[in-house]
N, C-alpha and C positions, 0 to 999 in steps of 0.2 A: 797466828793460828786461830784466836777468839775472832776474828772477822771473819774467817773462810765457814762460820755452822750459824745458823742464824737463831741458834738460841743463845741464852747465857752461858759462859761457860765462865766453872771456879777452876782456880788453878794452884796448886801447890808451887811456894816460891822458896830459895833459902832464905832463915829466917833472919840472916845479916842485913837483906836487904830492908828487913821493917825498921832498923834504926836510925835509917835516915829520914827526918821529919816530911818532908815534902814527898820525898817517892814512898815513902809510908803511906801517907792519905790516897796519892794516889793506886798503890797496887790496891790498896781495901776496899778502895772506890769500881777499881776494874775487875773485882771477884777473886784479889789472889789471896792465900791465906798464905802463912808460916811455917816451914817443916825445918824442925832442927836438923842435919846432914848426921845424923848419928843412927844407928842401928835401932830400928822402935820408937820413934817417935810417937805419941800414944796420943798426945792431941791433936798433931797433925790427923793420924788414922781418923779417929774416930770426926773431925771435921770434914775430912773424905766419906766417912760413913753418912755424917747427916748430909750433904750436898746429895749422893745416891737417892738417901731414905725420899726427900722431895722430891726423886724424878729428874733431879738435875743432870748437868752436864760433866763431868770429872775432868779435867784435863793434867796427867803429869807425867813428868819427863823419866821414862823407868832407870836411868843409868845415873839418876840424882844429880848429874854435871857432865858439864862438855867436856870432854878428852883437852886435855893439853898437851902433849905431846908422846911422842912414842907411836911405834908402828899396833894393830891391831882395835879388834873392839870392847871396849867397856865391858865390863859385867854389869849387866840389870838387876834391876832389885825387883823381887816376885810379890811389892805393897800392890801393883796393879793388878794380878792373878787375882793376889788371894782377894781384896774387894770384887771382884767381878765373879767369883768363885761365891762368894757369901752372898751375892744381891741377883747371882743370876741372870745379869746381863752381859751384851757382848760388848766387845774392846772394840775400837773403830781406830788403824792406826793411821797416822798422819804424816808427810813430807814434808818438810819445810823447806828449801833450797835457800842461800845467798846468807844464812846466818854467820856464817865464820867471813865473808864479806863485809855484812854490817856489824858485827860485834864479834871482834876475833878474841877468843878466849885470854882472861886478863886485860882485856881491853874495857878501858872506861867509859866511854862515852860509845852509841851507834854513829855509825856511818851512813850516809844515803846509799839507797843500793838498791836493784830492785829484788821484793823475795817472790817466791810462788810457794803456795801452797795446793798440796794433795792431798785429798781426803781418800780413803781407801775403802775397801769392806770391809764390814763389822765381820769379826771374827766372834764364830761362839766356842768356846774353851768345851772342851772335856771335861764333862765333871768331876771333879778330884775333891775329897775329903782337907779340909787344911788342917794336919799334923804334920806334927816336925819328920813321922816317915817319909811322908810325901813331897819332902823337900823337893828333891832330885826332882820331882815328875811338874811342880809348880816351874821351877828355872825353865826346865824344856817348856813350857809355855810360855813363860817370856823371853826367851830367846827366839820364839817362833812370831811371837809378836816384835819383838826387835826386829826382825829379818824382813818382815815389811814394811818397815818403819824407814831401814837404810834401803830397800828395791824403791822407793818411793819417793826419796830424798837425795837420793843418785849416790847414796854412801857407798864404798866398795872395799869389805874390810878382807874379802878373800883373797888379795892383792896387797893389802895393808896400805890401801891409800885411800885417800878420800878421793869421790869425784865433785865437783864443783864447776856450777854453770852458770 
């Protein structure tokens, strides 16, 4: 996805992944930072915060992990809203096609394969306040961003299947 926007883009990764020495240097090298996969992650956020403050690029995965199995779609997490909600900027959502080809979920190593990526239009959110009333109305924003996340990436969870191409 970082080669399809011709700026830098930082990216939120799990933070299991920085323990491994080599793919450590490297994800830090290619702009990813560390989110613990737990509810609030506070230095993740606020690392999301400083990438914004600079004008940067944000790039993260709202459903924090790939589905492993079971029919239907993930629930998102509203850290992308509410950042975009706080800095005032629009969400730009993205397709990715051929990942569960090159790295099927629990798989170790990628596979050759070829991906495509689709950049979409920036979505500007409805201004919402971030308290915990406005929960409900945060989620329908990311759910609305999810929704062209999978029209983009050929996901089709209205069927409970994936489509892959």
């Amino acid at each position: 996805m970082a080669l399809a926007v011709e700026r830098p883009v930082f990216i939120m990764a799990k933070e299991s992944l920085f323990r491994i020495p080599l793919l450590s240097w490297w994800l830090h090298s290619m702009g990813f930072f560390p989110v613990a996969r737990v509810m609030g992650d506070k230095r993740a956020f606020e690392n999301a915060r400083e990438v914004l403050r600079g004008g940067n690029v944000l790039a993260t995965a709202p459903e924090g992990t790939r589905q492993r199995k079971g029919p239907g779609r993930p629930s998102a997490h509203t850290g992308i809203v509410r950042l975009a909600q706080e800095f005032r900027c629009p969400v730009v959502p993205v397709g990715v096609r051929g990942t569960r080809k090159a790295l099927p979920p629990g798989g170790l190593f990628p596979r050759p394969c070829k991906l495509s990526v689709t950049v979409g239009q920036p979505i500007h959110l409805e201004p919402i306040e971030v308290i915990p009333e406005n929960r409900h109305r945060l989620q329908e924003q990311v759910d609305f961003i999810m929704d062209k996340i999978y029209q983009l990436s050929g996901e089709n969870f209205l069927s409970g299947e994936s489509v892959h191409t």
